[in-house]
ROMARVEX-568463 format. One record per residue (C-alpha): residue number from 0; residue in three letters; x negated, y negated, z negated. Coordinates in steps of 0.25 Angstrom, whole numbers. Layout:
residues N
<pt NUM; ALA; <X; Y; Z>>
...
end
This chain:
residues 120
<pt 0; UNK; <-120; -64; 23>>
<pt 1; UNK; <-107; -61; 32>>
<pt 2; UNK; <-104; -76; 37>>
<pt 3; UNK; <-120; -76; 41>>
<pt 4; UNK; <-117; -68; 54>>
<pt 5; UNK; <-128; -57; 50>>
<pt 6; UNK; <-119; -47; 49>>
<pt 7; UNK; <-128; -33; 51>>
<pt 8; UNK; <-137; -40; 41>>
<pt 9; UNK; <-125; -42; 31>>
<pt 10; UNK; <-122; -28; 33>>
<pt 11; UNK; <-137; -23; 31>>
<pt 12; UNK; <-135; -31; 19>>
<pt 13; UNK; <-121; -26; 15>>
<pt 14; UNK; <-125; -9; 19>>
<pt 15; UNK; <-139; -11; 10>>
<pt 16; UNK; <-132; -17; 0>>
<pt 17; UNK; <-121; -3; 1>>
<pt 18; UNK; <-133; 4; -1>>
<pt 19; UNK; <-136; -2; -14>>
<pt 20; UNK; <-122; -2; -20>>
<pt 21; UNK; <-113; 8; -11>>
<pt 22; UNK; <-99; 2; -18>>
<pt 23; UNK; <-102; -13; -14>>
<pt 24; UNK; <-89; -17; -9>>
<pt 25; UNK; <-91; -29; -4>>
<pt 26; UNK; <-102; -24; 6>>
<pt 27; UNK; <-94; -13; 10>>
<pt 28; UNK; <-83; -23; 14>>
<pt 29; UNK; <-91; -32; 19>>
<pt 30; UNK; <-100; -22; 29>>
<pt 31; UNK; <-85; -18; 33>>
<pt 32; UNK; <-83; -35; 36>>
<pt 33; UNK; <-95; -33; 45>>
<pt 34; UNK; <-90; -20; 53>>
<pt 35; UNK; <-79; -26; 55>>
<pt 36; UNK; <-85; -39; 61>>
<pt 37; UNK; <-93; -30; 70>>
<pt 38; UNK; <-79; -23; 75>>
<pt 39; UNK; <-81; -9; 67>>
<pt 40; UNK; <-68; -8; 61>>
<pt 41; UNK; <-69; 6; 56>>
<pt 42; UNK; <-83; 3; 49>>
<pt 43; UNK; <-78; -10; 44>>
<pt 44; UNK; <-64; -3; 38>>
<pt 45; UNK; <-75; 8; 32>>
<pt 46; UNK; <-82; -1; 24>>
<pt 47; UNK; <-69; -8; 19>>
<pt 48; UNK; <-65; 5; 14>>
<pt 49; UNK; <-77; 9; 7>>
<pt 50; UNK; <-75; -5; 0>>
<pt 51; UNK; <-62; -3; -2>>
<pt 52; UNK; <-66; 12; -9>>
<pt 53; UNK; <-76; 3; -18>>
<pt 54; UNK; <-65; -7; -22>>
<pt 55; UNK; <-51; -3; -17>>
<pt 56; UNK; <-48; -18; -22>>
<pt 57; UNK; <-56; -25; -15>>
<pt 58; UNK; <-46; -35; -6>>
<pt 59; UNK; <-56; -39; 5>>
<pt 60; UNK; <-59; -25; 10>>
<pt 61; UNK; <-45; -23; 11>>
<pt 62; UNK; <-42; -34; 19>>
<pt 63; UNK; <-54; -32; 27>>
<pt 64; UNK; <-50; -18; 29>>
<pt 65; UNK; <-37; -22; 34>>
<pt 66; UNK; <-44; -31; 43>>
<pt 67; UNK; <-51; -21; 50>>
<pt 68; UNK; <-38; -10; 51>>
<pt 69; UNK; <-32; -20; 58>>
<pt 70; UNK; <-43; -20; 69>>
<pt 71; UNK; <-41; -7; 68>>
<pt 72; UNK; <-26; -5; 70>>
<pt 73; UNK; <-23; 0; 58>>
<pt 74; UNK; <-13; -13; 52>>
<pt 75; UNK; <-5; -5; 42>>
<pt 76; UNK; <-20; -1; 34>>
<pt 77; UNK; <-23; -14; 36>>
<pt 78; UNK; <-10; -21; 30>>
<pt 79; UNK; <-12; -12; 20>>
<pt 80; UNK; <-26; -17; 17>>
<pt 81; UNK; <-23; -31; 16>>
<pt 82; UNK; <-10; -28; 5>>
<pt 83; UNK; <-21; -21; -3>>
<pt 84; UNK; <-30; -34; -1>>
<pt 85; UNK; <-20; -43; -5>>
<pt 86; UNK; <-15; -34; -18>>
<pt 87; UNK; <-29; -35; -24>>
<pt 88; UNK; <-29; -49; -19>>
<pt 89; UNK; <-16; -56; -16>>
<pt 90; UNK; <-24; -69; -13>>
<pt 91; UNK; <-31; -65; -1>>
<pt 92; UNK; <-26; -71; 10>>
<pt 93; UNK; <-35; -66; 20>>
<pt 94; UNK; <-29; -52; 16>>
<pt 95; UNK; <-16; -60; 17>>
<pt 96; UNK; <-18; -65; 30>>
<pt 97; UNK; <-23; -50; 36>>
<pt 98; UNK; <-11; -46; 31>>
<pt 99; UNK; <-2; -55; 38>>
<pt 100; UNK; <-10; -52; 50>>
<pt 101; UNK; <-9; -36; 50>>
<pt 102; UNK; <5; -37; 46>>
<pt 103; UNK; <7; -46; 59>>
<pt 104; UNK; <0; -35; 68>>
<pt 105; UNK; <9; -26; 63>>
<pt 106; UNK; <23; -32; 64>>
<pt 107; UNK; <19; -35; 78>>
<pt 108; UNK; <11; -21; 82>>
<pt 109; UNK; <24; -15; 76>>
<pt 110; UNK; <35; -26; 83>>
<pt 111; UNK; <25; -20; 97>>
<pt 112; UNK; <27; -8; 94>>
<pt 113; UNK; <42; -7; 93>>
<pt 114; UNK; <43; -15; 103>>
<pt 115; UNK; <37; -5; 113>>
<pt 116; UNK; <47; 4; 106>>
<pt 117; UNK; <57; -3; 110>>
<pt 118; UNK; <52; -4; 124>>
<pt 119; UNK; <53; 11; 127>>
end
């Protein structure tokens, strides 16, 4: 339903189908793959956490939620999120991968930052 491009009818879809089982992870994390296609960060990391309160295993709303802290600013939550996606699945490379990235923004937001220090 996602690859089809119909994304507010996949959310229809995924919100109707809260109502019928409020603790549906998979819709919770997918409505929050949707927010954050349509730039709503903040909604998007709510629904991740709600399905991360469902299931606090489940490795794809960690690495999504990481995703989405990074548009966000916050790299040391989301460094955090993919080490928890990759502890319940060591195998996940896309988690792997996120990982490598946030940690890359980090050491060169912090080389930056001394940098400036240094400047003063």
């Amino acid at each position: 339903m996602l690859r089809q491009g119909g994304l507010k009818e996949a959310k229809r879809h995924f919100l109707e189908a809260l109502v019928i089982n409020q603790r549906y992870e998979e819709a919770l994390n997918n409505i929050g793959i949707i927010s954050y296609s349509e730039g709503k960060y903040n909604e998007a990391i709510d629904y991740y956490l709600k399905a991360l309160k469902v299931n606090p295993d489940y490795p794809d709303a960690h690495n999504n939620l990481g995703v989405a802290m990074i548009s966000i600013g916050r790299m040391d939550d989301a460094i955090s999120h993919f080490k928890k996606a990759l502890i319940i699945n060591p195998e996940y490379e896309g988690a792997f991968g996120n990982l490598k990235k946030a940690l890359k923004i980090k050491t060169d937001s912090d080389k930056k930052g001394n940098n400036m220090k240094k400047e003063k």
